[in-house]
C-alpha positions as CSV (number, residue, x, y, z in Angstrom):
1,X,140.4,143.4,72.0
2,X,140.1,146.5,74.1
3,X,137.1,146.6,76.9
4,X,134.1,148.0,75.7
5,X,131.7,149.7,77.9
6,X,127.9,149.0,77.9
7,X,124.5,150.4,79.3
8,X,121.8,147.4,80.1
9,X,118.5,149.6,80.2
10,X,115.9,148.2,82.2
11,X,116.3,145.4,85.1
12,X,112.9,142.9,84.6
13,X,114.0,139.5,83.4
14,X,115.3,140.2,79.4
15,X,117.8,142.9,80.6
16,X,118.9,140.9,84.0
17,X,119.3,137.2,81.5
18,X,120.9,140.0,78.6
19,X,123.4,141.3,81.7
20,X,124.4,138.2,82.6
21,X,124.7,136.6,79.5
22,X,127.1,139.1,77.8
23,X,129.2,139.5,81.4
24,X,130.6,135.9,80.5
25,X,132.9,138.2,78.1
26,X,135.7,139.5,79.7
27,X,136.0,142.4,77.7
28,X,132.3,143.5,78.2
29,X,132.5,146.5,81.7
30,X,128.5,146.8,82.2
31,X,126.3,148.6,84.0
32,X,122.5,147.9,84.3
33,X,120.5,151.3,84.4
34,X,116.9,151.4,85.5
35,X,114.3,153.0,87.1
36,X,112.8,149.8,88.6
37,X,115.0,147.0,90.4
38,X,114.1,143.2,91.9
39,X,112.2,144.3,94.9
40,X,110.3,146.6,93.9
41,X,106.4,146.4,92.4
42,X,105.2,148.9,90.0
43,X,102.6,148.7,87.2
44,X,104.6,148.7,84.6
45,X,107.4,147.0,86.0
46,X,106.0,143.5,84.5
47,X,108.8,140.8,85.7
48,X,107.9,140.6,89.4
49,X,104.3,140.5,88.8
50,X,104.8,137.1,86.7
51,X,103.6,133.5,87.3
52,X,106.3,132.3,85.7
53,X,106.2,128.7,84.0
54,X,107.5,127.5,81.0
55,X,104.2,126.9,78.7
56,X,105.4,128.1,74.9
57,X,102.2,129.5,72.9
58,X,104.7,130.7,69.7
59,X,103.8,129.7,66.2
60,X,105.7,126.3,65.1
61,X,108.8,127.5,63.0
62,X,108.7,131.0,64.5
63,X,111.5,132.6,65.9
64,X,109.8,133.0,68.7
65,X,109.8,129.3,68.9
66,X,113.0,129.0,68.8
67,X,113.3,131.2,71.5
68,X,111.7,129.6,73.8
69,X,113.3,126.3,72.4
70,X,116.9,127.6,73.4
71,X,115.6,128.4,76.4
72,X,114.0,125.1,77.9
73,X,117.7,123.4,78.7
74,X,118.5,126.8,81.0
75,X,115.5,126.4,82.9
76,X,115.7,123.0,83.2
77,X,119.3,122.9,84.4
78,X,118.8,125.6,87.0
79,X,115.2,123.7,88.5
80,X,118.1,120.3,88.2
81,X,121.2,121.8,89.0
82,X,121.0,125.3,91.1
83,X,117.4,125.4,93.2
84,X,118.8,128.5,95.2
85,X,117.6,130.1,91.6
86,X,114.2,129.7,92.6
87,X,113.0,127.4,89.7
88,X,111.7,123.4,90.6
89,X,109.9,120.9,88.3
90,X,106.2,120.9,88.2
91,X,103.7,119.1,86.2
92,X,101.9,121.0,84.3
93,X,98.1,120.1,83.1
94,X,96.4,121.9,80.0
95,X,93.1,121.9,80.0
96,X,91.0,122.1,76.5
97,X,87.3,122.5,76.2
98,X,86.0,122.6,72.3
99,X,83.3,125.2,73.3
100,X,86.5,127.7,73.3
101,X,89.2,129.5,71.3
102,X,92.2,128.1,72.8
103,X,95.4,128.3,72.1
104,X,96.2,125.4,73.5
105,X,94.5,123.3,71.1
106,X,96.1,120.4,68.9
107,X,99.5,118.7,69.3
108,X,102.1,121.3,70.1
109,X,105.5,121.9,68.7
110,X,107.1,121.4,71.9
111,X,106.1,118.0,72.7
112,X,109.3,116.3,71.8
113,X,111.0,119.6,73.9
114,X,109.7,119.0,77.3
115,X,109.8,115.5,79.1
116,X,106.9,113.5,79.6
117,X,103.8,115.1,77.6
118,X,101.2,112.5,77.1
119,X,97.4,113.2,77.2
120,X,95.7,112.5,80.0
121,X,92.5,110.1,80.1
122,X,89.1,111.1,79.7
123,X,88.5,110.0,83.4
124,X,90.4,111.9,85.0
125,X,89.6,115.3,83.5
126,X,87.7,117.9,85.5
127,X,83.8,118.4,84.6
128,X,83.0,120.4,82.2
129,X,86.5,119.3,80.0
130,X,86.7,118.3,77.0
131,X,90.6,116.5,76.5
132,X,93.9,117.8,78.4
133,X,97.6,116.8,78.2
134,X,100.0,117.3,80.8
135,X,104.0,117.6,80.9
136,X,107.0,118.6,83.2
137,X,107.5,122.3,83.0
138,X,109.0,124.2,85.5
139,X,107.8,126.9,88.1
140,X,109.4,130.2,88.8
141,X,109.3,131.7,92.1
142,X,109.8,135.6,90.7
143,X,111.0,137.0,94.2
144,X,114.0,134.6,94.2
145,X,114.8,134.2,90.6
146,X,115.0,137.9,89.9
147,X,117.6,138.6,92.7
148,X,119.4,135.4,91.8
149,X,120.2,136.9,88.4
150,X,121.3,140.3,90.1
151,X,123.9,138.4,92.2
152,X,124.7,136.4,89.3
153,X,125.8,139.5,87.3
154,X,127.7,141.0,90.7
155,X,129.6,138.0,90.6
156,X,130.9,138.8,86.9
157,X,131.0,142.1,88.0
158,X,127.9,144.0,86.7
159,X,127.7,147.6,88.6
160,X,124.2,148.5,89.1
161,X,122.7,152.0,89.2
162,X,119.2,153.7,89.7
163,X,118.0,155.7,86.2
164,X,115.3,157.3,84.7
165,X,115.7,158.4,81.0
166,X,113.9,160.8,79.2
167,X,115.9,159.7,75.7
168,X,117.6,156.1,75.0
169,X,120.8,158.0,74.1
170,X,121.3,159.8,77.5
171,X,122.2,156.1,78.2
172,X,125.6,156.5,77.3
173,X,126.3,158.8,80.0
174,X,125.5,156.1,82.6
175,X,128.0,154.2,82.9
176,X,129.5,153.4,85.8
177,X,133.1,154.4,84.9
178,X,131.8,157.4,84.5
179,X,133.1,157.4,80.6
180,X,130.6,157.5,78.0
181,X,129.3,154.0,77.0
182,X,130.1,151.8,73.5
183,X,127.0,150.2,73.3
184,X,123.1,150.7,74.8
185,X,121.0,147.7,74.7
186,X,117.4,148.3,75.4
187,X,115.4,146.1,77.4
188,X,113.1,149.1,78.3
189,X,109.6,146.7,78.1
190,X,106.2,148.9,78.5
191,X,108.6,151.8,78.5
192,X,109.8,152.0,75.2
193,X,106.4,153.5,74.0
194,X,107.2,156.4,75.1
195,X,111.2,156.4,75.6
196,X,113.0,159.3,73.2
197,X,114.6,157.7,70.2
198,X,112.4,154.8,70.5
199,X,108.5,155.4,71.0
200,X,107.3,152.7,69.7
201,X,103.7,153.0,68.5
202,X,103.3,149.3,68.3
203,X,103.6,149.2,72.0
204,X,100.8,148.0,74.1
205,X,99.8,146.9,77.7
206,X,98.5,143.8,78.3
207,X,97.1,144.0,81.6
208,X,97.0,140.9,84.0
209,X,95.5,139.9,87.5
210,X,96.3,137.4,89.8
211,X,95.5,136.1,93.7
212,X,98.4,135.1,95.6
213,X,96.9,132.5,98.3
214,X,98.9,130.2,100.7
215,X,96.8,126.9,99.6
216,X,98.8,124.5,97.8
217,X,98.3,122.4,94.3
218,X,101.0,120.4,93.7
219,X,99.9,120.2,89.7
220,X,100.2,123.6,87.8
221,X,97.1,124.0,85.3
222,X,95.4,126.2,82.8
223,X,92.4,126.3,81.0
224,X,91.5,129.2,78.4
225,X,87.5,130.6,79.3
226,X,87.1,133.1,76.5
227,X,89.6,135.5,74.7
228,X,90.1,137.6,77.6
229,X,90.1,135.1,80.2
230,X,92.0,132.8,81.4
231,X,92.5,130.7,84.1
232,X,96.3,129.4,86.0
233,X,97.1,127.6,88.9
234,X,101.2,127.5,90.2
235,X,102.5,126.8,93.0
236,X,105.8,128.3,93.5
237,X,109.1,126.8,94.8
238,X,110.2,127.8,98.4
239,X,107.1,128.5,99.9
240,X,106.2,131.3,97.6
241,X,102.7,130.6,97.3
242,X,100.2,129.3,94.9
243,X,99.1,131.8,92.1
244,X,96.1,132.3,90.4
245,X,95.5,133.7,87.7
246,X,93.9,135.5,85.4
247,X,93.3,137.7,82.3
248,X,94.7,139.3,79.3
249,X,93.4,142.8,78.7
250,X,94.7,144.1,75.8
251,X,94.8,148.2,76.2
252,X,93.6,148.3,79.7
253,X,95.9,150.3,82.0
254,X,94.4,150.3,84.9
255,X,96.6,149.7,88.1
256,X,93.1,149.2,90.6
257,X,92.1,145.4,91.7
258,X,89.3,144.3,90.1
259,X,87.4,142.5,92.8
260,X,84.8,140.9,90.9
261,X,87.6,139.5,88.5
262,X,89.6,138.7,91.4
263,X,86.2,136.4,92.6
264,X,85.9,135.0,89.3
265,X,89.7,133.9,89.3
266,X,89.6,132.2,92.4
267,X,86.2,130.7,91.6
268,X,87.8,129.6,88.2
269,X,90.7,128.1,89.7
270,X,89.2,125.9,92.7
271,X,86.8,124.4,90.0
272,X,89.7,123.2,87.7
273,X,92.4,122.5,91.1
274,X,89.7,121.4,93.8
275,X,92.5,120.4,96.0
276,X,93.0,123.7,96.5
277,X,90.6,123.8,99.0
278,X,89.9,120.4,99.6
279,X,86.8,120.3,98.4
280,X,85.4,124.0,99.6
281,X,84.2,126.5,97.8
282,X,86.6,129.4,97.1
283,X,86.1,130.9,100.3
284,X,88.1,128.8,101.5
285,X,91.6,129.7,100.0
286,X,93.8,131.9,102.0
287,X,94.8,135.2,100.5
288,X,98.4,136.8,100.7
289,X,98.1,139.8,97.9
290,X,96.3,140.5,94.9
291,X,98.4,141.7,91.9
292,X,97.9,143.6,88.7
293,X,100.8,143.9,86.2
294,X,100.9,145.0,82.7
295,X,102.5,143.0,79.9
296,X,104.5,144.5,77.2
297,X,103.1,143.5,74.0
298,X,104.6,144.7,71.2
299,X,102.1,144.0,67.8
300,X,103.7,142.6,65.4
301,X,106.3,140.4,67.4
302,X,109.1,141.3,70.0
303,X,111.6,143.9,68.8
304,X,115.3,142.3,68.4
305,X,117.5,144.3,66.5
306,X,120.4,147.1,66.6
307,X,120.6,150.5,64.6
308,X,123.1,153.3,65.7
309,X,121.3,156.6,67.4
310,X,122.7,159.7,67.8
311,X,126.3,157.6,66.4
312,X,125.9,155.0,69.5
313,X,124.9,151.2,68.5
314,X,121.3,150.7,70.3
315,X,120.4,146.4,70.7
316,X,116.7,146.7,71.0
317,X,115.3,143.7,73.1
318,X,111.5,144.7,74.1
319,X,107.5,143.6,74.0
320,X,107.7,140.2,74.7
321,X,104.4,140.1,75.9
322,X,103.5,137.6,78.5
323,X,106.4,135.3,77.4
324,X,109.7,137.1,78.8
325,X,110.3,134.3,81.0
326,X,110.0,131.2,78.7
327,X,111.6,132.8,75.5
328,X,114.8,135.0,78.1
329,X,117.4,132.8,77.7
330,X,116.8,132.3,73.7
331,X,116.1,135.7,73.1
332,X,119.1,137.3,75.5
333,X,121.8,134.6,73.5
334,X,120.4,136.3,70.4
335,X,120.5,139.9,72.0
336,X,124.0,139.1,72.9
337,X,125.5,138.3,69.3
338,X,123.8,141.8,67.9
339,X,126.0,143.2,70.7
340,X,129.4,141.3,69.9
341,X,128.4,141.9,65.8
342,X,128.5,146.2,66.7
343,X,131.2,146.2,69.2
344,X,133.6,144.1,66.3
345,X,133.2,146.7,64.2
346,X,132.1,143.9,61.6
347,X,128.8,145.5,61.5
348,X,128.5,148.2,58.9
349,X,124.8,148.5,58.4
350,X,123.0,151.2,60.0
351,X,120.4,148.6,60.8
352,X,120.1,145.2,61.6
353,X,117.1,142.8,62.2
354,X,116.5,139.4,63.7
355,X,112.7,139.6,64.0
């Protein structure tokens, strides 16, 4: 087989796992193409901004289940096997309370994926909850992990290069061999609601924000307050700091901290993690940053498929929502066989779907 060249556009978490993933073939010469790279913090850049744990909210029998299913034994080989990755164990604690819409509520499918989930007695829930369960998860310290998947694509030899597209199919021209590309995959997030070729309408922001504090709770939470609202505690690996989180505005693009929000979040948090602050009110926790972020949503489900613009093959892998982290490895493995399905040439449909 001869090489074949592809574009990876856009560098948050789906297009980094996706660049890595397809590197391990040694036919595949890629280059990862974005405006935004690990290390910088933008609004609609939504991977740094991220908690990230592994806490699946897919429908049972979904593909989006299966997803995230496929992508529990990555995660919890790196948190066992590679901790420079920036991923470690933690026990995570979901809270319920019956006066609320969660989504949390009933036994979930994952259960049996995860070690160790078991409810947790009536006595030693917080006030004011009605039943919880608690399992290992893991956490994700963002500011490591993303890096650690650039230098894992170095190693295979991924080139990476600083674009801004005004159409998906000027891709093809950004290779780094400076010949025009076989294959574009587009991991373009918030971005590919208004991307040429693309502009998807079904694109939407979800915005989020979090408190990043220096107090430490060993045991990750979460309790849902209303459909808006919601409430997370993680502490992540390496001395990254405890996050606290948050909301899911649907719509909202506003970039500003909300410092009323950002009150209720930490007020929120202390009351369902008092160790927090030993005791004290919220006053007490130490602040490093606020953050705002913006999910890309996508209604109707994440976008995985390919279709040929403009006579290139295009793998579309975009609007994961809040879930890019928990579902990347799973989704990337399935972004990667639409890829090796165009550039066989065994693919003779125009368009082809997973989800």
């Amino acid at each position: 087989m001869a090489e074949r060249r592809i574009v990876v556009v856009g560098a948050g978490v789906v297009g980094l796992t996706t660049a890595m993933l397809a590197s391990r073939n040694p036919y595949y010469r890629i280059t990862v193409a974005a405006k935004n790279m690990p290390g910088d913090y933008d609004i609609e850049y939504a991977s740094p901004w991220a908690g990230a744990n592994f806490f699946p909210v897919s429908a049972k029998g979904t593909r989006a289940a299966e997803w995230d299913r496929e992508t529990w034994p990555e995660l919890e080989k790196l948190a066992r096997v590679h901790p420079e990755s920036g991923i470690q164990f933690q026990e995570l604690a979901v809270y319920n309370r019956t006066k609320d819409d969660t989504l949390a509520r009933g036994v979930p499918w994952f259960k049996d994926t995860v070690p160790g989930y078991r409810t947790i007695p009536k006595d030693q829930l917080p006030p004011g909850v009605d039943s919880g369960d608690i399992f290992t998860s893991v956490c994700i310290n963002t500011t490591i992990y993303l890096p650690w998947l650039v230098s894992q694509c170095l190693e295979a030899g991924v080139v990476f290069k600083r674009n801004i597209f005004s159409h998906i199919s000027d891709a093809v021209n950004a290779h780094h061999s400076g010949k025009r590309a076989d294959l574009i995959v587009n991991c373009t997030g918030l971005s590919a609601g208004k991307l040429g070729g693309v502009e998807d309408k079904n694109m939407i922001p979800v915005r989020g924000q979090t408190v990043l504090v220096r107090n430490e709770c060993e045991i990750g939470c979460g309790i849902d307050d209303r459909a808006e609202n919601l409430c997370y505690v993680m502490q992540r690996p390496a001395g990254g700091g405890t996050l606290l989180g948050g909301c899911t505005q649907k719509g909202n693009w506003d970039p500003q901290v909300d410092l009323n929000l950002a009150n209720r979040i930490m007020k929120r948090a202390v009351d369902v993690c008092p160790a927090l602050t030993g005791g004290k009110s919220f006053d007490h926790l130490d602040i490093i940053r606020h953050g705002v972020g913006l999910r890309p949503l996508r209604l109707g489900g994440t976008r995985l498929e390919k279709e040929k613009i403009e006579g290139v093959w295009v793998v579309h892998s975009y609007g994961h929502g809040g879930y890019g982290y928990q579902s990347s490895y799973g989704c990337s493995q399935a972004a990667v066989k639409l890829i090796d399905e165009a550039l066989s040439l065994k693919a003779t449909s125009e368009t082809h779907h997973i989800l």
